[in-house]
C-alpha positions as CSV (number, residue, x, y, z in Angstrom):
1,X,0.0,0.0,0.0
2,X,3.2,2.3,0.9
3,X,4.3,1.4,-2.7
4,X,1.4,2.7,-4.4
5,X,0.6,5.9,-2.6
6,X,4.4,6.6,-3.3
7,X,3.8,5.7,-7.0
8,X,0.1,8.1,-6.8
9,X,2.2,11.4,-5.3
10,X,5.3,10.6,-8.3
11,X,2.7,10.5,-10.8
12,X,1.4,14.1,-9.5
13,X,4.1,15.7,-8.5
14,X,5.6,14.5,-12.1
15,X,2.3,16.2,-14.1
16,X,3.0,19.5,-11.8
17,X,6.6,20.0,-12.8
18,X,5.7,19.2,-16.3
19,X,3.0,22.3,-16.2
20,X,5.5,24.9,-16.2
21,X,5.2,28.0,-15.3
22,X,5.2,31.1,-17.8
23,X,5.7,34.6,-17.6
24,X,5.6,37.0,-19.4
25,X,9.0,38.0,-19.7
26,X,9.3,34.2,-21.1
27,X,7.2,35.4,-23.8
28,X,9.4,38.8,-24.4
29,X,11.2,37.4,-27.7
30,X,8.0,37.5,-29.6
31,X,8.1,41.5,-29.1
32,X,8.1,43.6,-32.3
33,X,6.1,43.8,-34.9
34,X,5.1,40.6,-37.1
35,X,3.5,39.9,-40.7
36,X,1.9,37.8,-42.5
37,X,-1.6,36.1,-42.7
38,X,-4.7,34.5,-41.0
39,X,-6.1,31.6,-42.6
40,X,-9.7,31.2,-40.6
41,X,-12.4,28.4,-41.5
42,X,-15.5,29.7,-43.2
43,X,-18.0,28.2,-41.2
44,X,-20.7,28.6,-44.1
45,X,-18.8,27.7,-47.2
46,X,-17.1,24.5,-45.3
47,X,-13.3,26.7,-47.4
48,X,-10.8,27.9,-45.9
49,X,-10.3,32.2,-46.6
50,X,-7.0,33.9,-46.1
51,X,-6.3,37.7,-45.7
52,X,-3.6,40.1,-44.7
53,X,-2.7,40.2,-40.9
54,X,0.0,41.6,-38.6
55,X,0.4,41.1,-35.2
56,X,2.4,44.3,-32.9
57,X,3.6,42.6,-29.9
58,X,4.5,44.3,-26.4
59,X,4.4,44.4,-22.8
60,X,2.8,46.4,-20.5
61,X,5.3,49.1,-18.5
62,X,5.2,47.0,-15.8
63,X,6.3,43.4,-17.9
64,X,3.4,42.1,-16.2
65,X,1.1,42.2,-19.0
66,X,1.2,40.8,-22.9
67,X,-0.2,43.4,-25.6
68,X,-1.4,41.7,-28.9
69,X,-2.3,44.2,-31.5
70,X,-4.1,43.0,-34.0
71,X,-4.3,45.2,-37.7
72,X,-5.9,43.9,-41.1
73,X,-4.6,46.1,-43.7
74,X,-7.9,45.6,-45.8
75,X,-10.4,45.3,-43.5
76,X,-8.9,47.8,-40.8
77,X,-12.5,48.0,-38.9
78,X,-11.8,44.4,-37.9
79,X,-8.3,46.0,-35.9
80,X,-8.2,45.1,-32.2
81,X,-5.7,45.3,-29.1
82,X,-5.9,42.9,-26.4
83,X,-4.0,42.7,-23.3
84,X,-3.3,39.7,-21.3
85,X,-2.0,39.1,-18.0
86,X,-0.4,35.6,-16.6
87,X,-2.0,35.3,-13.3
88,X,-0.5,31.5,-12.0
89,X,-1.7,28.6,-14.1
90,X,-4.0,31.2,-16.3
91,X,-3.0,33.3,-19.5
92,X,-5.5,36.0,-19.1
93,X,-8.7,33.5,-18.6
94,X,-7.0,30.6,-20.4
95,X,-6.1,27.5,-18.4
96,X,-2.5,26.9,-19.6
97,X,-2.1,23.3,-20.6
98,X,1.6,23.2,-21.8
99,X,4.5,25.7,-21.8
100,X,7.9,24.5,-23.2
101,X,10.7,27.5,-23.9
102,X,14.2,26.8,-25.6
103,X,17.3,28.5,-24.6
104,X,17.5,30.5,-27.6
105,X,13.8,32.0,-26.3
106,X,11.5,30.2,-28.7
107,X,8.6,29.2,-27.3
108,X,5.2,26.9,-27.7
109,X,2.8,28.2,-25.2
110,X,-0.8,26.1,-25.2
111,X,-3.9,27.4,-23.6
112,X,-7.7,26.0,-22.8
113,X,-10.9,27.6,-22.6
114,X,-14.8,26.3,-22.5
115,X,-16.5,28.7,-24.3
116,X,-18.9,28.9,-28.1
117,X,-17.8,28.9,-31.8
118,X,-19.7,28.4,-34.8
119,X,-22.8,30.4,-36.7
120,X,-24.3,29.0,-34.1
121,X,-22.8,29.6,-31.0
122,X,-22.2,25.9,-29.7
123,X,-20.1,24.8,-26.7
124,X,-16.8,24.1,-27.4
125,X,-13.6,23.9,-26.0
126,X,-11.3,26.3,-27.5
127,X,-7.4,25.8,-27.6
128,X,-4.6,28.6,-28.3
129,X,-1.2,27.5,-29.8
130,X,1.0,30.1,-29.5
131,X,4.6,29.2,-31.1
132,X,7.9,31.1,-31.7
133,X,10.5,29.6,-33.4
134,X,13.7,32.1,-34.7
135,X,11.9,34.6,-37.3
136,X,8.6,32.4,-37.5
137,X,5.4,33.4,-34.9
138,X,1.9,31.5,-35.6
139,X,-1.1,31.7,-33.3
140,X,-3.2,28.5,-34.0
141,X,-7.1,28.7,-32.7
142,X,-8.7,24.8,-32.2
143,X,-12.1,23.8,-31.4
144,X,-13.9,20.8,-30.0
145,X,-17.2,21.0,-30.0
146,X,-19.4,19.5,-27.2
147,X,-20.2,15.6,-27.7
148,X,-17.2,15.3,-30.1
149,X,-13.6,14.1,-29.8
150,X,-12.5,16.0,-32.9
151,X,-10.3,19.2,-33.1
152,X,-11.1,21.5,-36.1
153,X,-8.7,24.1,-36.9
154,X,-10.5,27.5,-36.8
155,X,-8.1,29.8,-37.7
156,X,-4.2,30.3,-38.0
157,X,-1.7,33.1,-38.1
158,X,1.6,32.9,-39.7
159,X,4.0,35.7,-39.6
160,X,7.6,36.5,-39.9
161,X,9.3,39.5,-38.0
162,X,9.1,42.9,-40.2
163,X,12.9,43.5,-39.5
């Protein structure tokens, strides 16, 4: 019995230090600006649609807090800033579920939320890939839907660094 709560609190404690911790100054060699696309899922045509997207990164005065700004040179009304904070296990309200950082400063960073997607607004879980790797940063949005076991690929960005 000694053996196997032993094994029970190594199998935890393993699955903690695997869930590493961020912050955001982990995340600080994705700063500058960024270009490129979004390729998004069209719900109602079933086809994929591509436009022109760029992605200004920065961090809040205090490094405490990550500032995404979002611009679409042809559809600049779609344009939007959001800022996130890491607050423990949580990018902004985002469950983290991996975080693995090189020594050269590239990053994956994974995230979890419940929440809706679709025309039609149906639960879903809804996972963030966040990867930087040298000149290459991509932003990956995946949904399950409720009652499935299938991930669909919602939308991704791909951008280089505008040097």
């Amino acid at each position: 019995m000694k053996k196997y709560i032993l094994f029970i609190l190594f199998i935890l404690n393993w699955g903690y230090s695997n869930a590493q911790r961020v912050t955001i100054t982990d995340l600080s060699n994705s700063v500058g600006s960024w270009e490129g696309k979004l390729t998004y899922l069209d719900y109602t045509s079933g086809k994929p649609y591509t436009m022109l997207a760029n992605i200004k990164i920065s961090l809040t005065a205090d490094n405490k807090g990550y500032i995404m700004s979002y611009e679409y040179p042809k559809e600049p009304q779609a344009n939007a800033k959001d800022t996130t904070y890491v607050n423990d296990k949580l990018f902004g309200k985002d469950k983290i579920v991996e975080f693995k950082k090189a020594a050269d400063g590239a990053f994956t960073l994974v995230t979890e939320i419940a929440g809706e997607d679709g025309n039609d607004h149906k639960k879903a879980i809804l996972r963030h890939t966040y990867t930087l790797k040298s000149n290459n940063y991509s932003v990956v949005k995946d949904v399950k839907f409720d009652g499935t076991d299938v991930w669909i690929k919602r939308n991704e960005y791909q951008l280089v660094k505008d040097e």
